[in-house]
Each structure stands twice: as C-alpha cells, then as structure tokens.
C-alpha positions as CSV (number, residue, x, y, z in Angstrom):
1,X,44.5,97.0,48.0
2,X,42.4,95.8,51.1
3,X,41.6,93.0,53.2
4,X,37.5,92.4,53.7
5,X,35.7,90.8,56.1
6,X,32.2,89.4,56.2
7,X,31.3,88.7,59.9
8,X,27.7,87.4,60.6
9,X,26.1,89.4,57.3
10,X,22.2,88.6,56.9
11,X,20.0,90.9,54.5
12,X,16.5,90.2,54.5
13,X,13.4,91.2,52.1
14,X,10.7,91.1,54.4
15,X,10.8,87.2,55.5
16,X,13.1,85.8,52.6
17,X,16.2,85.9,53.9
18,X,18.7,86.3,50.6
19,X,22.2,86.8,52.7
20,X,22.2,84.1,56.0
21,X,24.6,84.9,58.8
22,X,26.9,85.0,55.9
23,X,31.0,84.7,57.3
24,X,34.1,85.4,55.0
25,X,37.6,86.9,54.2
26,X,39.3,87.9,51.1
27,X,42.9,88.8,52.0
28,X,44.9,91.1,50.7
29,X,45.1,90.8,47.1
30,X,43.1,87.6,46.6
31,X,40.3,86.9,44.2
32,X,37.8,85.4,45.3
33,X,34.6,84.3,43.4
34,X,31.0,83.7,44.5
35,X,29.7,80.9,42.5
36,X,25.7,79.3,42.8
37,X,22.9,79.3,41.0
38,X,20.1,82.0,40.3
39,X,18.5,83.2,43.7
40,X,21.6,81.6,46.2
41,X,22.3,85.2,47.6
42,X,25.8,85.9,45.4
43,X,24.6,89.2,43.8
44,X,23.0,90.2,47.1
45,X,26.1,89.8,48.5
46,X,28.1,91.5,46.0
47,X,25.9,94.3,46.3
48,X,25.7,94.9,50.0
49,X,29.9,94.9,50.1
50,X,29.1,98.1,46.9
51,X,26.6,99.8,49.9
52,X,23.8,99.4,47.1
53,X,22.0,97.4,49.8
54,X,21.8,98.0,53.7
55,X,22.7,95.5,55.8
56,X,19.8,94.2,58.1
57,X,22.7,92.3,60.7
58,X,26.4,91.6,60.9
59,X,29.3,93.8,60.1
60,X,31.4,94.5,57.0
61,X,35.1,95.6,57.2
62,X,37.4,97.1,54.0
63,X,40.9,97.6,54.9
64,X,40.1,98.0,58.7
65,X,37.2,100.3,58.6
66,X,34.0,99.3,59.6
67,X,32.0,100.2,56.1
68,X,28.5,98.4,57.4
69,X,26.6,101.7,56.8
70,X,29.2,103.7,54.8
71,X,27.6,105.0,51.5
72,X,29.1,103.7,47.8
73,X,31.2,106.8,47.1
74,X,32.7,106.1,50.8
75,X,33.9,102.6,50.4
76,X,36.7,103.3,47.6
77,X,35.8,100.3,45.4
78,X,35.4,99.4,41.3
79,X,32.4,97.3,40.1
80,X,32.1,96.4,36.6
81,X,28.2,95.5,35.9
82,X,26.7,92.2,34.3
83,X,25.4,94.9,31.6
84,X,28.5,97.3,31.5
85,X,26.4,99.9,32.3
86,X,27.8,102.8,29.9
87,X,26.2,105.7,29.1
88,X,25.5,105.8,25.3
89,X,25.8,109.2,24.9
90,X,29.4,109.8,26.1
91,X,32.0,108.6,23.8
92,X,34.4,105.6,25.6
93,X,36.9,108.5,27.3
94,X,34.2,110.0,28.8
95,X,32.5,106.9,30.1
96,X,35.9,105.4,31.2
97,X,37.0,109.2,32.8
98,X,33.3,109.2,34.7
99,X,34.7,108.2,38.0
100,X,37.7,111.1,37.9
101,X,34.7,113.4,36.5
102,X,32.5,113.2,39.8
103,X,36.2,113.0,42.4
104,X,36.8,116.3,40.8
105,X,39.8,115.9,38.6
106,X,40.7,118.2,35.9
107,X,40.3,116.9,32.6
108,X,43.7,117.2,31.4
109,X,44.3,114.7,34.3
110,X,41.6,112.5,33.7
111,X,42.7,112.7,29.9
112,X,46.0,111.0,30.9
113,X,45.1,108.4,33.0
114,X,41.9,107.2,30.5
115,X,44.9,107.2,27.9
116,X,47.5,105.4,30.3
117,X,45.0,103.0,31.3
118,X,43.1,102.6,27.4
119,X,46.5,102.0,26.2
120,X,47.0,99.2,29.1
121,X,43.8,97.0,28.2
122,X,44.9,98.1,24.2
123,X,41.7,100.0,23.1
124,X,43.3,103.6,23.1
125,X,42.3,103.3,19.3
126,X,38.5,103.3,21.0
127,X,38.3,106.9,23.1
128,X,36.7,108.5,20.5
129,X,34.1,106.2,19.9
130,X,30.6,105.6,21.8
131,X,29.2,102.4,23.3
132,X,27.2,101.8,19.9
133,X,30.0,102.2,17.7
134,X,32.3,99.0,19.4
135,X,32.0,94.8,20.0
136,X,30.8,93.2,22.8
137,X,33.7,92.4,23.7
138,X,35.3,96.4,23.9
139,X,32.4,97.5,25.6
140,X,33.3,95.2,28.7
141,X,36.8,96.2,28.5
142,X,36.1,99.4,29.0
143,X,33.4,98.8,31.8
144,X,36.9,96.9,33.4
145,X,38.9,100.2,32.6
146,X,36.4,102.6,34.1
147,X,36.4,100.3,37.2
148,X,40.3,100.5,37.4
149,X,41.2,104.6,36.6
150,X,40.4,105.8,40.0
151,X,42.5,102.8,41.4
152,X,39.9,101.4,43.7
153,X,40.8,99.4,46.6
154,X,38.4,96.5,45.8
155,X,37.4,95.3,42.4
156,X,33.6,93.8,42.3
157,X,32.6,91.8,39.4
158,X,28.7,91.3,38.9
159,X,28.8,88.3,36.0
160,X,30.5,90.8,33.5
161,X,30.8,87.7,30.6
162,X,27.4,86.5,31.0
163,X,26.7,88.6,27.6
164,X,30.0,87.7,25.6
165,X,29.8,84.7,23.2
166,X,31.9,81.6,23.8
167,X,35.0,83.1,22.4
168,X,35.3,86.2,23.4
169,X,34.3,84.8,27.0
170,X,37.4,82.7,27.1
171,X,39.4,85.8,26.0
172,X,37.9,88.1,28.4
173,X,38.5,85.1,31.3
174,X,42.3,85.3,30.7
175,X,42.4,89.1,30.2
176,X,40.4,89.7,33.5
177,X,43.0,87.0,35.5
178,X,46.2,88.5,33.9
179,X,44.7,91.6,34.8
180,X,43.7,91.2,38.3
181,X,47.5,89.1,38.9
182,X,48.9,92.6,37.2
183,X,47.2,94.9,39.6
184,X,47.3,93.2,42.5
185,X,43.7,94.2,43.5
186,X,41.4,92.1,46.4
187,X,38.5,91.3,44.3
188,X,35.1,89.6,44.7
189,X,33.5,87.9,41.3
190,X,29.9,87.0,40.7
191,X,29.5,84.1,38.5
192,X,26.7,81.3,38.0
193,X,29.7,79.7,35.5
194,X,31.7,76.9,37.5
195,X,34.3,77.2,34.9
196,X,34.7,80.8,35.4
197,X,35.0,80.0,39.1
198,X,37.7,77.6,38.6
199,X,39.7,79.3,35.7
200,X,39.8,83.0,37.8
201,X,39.8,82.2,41.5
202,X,42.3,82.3,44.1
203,X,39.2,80.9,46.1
204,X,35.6,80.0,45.4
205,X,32.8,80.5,47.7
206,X,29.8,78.3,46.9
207,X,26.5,79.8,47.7
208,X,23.1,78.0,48.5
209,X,20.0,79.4,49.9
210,X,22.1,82.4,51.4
211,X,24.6,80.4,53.0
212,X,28.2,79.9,52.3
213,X,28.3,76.3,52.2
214,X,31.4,75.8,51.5
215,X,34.9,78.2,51.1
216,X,38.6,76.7,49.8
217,X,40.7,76.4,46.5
218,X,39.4,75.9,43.5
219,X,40.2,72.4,43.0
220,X,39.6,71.6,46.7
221,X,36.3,72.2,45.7
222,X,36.2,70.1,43.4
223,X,37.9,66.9,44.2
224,X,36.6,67.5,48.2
225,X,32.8,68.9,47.5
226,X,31.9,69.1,51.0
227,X,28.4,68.1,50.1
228,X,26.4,66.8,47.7
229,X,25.0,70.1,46.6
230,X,28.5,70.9,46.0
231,X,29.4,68.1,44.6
232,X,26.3,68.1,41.8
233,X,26.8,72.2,41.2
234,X,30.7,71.5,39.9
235,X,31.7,69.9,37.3
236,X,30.7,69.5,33.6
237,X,28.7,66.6,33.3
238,X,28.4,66.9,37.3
239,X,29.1,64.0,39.6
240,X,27.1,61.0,39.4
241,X,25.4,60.8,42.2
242,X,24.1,57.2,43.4
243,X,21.8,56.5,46.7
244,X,22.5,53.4,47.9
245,X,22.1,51.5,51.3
246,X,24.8,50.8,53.8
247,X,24.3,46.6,54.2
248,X,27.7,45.2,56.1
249,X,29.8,44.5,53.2
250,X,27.8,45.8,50.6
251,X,26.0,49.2,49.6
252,X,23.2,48.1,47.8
253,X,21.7,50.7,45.4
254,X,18.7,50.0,42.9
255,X,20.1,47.4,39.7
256,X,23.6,47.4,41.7
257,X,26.4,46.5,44.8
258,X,29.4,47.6,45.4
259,X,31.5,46.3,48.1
260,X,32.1,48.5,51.3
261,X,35.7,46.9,52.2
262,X,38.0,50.1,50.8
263,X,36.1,52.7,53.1
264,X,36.0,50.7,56.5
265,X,37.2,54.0,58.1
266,X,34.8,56.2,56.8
267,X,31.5,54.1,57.2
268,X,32.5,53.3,61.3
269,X,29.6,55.6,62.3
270,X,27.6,54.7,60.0
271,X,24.8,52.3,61.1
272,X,23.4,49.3,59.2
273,X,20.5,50.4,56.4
274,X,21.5,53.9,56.7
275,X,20.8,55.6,53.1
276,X,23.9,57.2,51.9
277,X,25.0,58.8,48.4
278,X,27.7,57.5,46.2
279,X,29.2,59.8,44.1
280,X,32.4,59.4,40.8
281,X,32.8,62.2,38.7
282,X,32.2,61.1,34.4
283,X,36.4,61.8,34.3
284,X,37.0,58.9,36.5
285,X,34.6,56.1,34.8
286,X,35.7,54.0,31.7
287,X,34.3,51.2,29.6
288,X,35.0,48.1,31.1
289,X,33.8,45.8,33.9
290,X,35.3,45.1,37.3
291,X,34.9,44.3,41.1
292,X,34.2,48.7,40.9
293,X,31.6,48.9,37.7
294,X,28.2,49.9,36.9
295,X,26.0,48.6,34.3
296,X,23.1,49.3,32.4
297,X,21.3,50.2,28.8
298,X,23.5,52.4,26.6
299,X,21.8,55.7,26.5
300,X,23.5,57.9,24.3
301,X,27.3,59.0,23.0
302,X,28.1,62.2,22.6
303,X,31.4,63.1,20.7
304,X,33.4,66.8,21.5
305,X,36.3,66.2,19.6
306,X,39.4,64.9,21.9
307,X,36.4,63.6,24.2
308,X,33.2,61.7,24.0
309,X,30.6,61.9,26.9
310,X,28.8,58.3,27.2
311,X,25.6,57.7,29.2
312,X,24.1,54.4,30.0
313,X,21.0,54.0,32.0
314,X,21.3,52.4,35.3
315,X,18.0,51.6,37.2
316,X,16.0,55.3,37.4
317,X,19.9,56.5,37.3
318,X,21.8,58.2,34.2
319,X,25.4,57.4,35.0
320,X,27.7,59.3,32.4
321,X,31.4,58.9,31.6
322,X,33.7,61.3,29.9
323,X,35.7,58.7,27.5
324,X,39.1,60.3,26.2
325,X,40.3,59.7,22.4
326,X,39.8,61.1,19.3
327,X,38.0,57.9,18.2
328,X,34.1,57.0,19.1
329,X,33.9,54.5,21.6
330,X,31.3,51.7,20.1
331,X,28.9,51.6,22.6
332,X,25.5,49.6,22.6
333,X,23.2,47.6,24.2
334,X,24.5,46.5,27.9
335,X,27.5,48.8,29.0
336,X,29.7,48.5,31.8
337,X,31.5,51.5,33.3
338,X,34.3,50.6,35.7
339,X,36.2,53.1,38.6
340,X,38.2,52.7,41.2
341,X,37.9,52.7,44.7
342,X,39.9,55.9,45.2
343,X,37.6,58.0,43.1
344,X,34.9,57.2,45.3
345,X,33.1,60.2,46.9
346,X,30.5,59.3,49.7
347,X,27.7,61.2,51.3
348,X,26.3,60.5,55.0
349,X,22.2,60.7,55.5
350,X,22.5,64.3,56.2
351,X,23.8,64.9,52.6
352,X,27.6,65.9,54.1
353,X,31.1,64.4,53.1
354,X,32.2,60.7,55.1
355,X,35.8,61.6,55.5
C-alpha cells in the first residue's frame, strides 16, 4: 500500500495540453476514481502515474519516492486494461502468473500464488483454459487477478467494464469494491460512467479539459457540484439547468419567475441583471403547482418500473422529473413541476457555485 501525490503534473502533445497543472492525493488505501468525458485528460493521467507516458512538468510521488521519471517495472503498481489485454496464446495460469514470470519466480511458486489468488476471485476451475475459451466476464477477472499476484502497491484501473453487458457490469462493480475494501490497496479508476464513480469511490475526481475541477466524496459531488459542468456531467437525467436573470425579487428566466427571497445570502454580490443559472435535479421535481414550479407542454413519459422520468417543455428548456410509483403518472397537455427552495442549486456568471 502507498500514498500518491500529484503536484503540478502537465503533459503536453505538442500544443494540446491533455494533463493541466494537474494537483492530487490518494492516501493510503483510498480509491479514488477519475470520472469525465472522452478527451478530459483521465486516461492520460492514469497512464503517466503507470510511467507509459513522460511527464512534460510537475512531480509524481508513490509511497515517498519521487517516481516522475522512474520506468513501469520500477514503480511497483497493477493496472488492469479497458481491453484486459491477455495474451491468447497462454492458457489463464500463465497469463495470470505473467508478472511472477518476468520478477523471476520459479514456477512452482508462481503456481501457488495463481492458485491462492484464482481460488480468491473463484475461477481456479479456469487455469487451464485460454482467453477464447471463457465469458466476458472471467476474462476481466482474471485481468484483476493478474494485476493483484505480485501484490502491487497501487492498483490502476483503465475503464475495465466498459466491455461487460449491464449485468455482468453491476456484478463486476461490487466484486471490484469488495475486492479493493479486502485488500486494502490505494487505487486510481478510470471511468466515463458517473455511476461507476459513485458506486466504487472513496473519492471522485472530475476531469475537464485537463483540469481537476473539482475533488471530494462521492455524494458531495453530487449534491455540492461546484459548477455547472459538474453539476450537468452527474446524475442520470442530469440537473436541469435554467439561465435566468437576477431582477430584485425575482429571477426572471424565458416562460418563467421564481422569487429570489430564500437565497438573500447567496445573491449579496450579485448585481442587478446579472445572468445566473438555476439548477434542481429530476429527483427533486413533482407534479404539482406552487409558489416553486415550472410549467410548460408535456413532452414525453417514460416508465422504468418503480420510476417514471416525465419531461415537459419549458420555453427552449426540457425540464425533466423523475416521478416515483409503480403507477404512470397521467400527464398531458400543460404540466406543472413543483420544488422546493432547498433543492435549489445556483450558478454565478462565471458558471461557479453561489454558496
């Protein structure tokens, strides 16, 4: 196990700069994912901790060693690819025993500890068996169990359930967490999945245009996005994000006011006609009316079993509300969606949270 630090990291490909002056620690232990969408900078990152990139400034530390320019084999650390990256022509004890292979172990040794750790993650039945000749689903198992035989100090994950099915993804999210709570091992995941990101992580970093933009607990993160990039990444539908204009007692938006009395603290430096964004998440709206409601043209209803999603158009806005109850909610024509106050997430002109 291993503390890492991140100070000042920036990797650049001729002028597109992929990693920004990029600052973090994972403590001891702690699993922390790296969540944003295709071209943010999270694989980059991932990859320059691994030594498969070179850093162009700023430092890297791995339990207390500086490990900037160190090579992969030097930095004592498991990564389990977004493709598993077996070799087909080895059967699953030889691909899971490659790391003792090239450290020089005998191969009675490596033949107990591929059978201790098979027997662990329950696929001992697999060893003599090639890539080909297993599921999806066993084939990252044992990408996780080659990562963990030469008990690595770090774990890196590089989207390793992008290629499962919905199932098996769920199953592999709760064996990876038990896992990683079972070993005790600081680890660094790669996911564009928000819901990955929240199920696994002691902590998520949120990646945008090579910058951290914001670092805390999962659910921090989510009820306190620190801006409205963050706010409009997480969450499934995302918030519902409003622009309206700061008038006095009212924010005016287009089709709609709200009054500004319940956030008198949080709008003192805001000035008068300043354009700020409004934001309530679909879990907090319900059909209704109110002092706190929207409304509009029923767009659409869309059942998931124990939930319904229901989207009404408001102006050039499509405000949607995740309605709880086996039954459909009969929705048509002009809708109201109500909300309280407290639910109420607001954005200053530069995009950042009015707390």
């Amino acid at each position: 196990m291993a503390h890492v630090s991140f100070r000042s990291v920036s990797k650049h490909f001729g002028n597109v700069r992929a990693v920004d002056d990029v600052s973090f620690d994972i403590d001891d232990g702690e699993f922390v994912c790296l969540l944003g969408p295709s071209g943010c900078g999270k694989t980059t990152t991932l990859r320059l901790m691994a030594g498969l990139e070179q850093v162009t400034h700023g430092t890297i530390h791995i339990a207390g060693k500086d490990m900037t320019t160190a090579k992969p084999k030097e930095r004592d650390i498991g990564m389990v690819f977004q493709d598993y990256a077996l070799f087909p022509h080895m059967t699953i004890l030889d691909n899971i025993g490659y790391p003792l292979k090239v450290r020089g172990v005998p191969a009675e040794k490596r033949r107990e500890r591929v059978t201790e750790v098979a027997r662990s993650l329950s696929m001992d039945h697999l060893l003599d068996r090639r890539p080909a000749q297993i599921s999806g689903g066993q084939q990252q198992r044992t990408s996780v169990a080659r990562a963990v035989v030469h008990k690595p100090q770090v774990f890196l994950f590089d989207e390793p359930l992008s290629n499962l099915d919905a199932k098996l993804r769920l199953e592999a999210r709760s064996f990876l967490k038990h896992l990683q709570r079972e070993l005790g091992v600081t680890s660094l995941y790669v996911t564009h999945d928000q819901a990955e990101a929240m199920a696994l992580a002691d902590k998520v970093a949120v990646m945008d245009a090579g910058k951290i933009v914001q670092l805390d607990h999962p659910l921090s993160v989510y009820h306190k996005p620190t801006n409205t990039f963050v706010a409009n990444f997480l969450g499934s539908p995302p918030m519902n994000l409003l622009q309206v204009s700061f008038d006095g007692d009212l924010f005016k938006g287009e089709g709609f006011s709200l009054p500004t009395g319940p956030f008198e603290k949080r709008l003192q430096d805001v000035a008068h006609g300043d354009r700020l964004t409004l934001g309530v998440r679909p879990e907090h709206l319900r059909l209704g009316n109110g002092t706190w409601s929207l409304g509009g043209q029923a767009y659409a209803i869309e059942p998931l079993g124990p939930e319904s999603l229901v989207s009404i158009r408001v102006a050039d806005y499509l405000v949607t509300a995740r309605i709880f109850g086996d039954e459909l909610p009969a929705v048509e024509g002009h809708t109201e969606l109500a909300f309280e106050p407290a639910h109420v997430h607001l954005f200053g002109t530069d995009g950042l949270r009015l707390d």
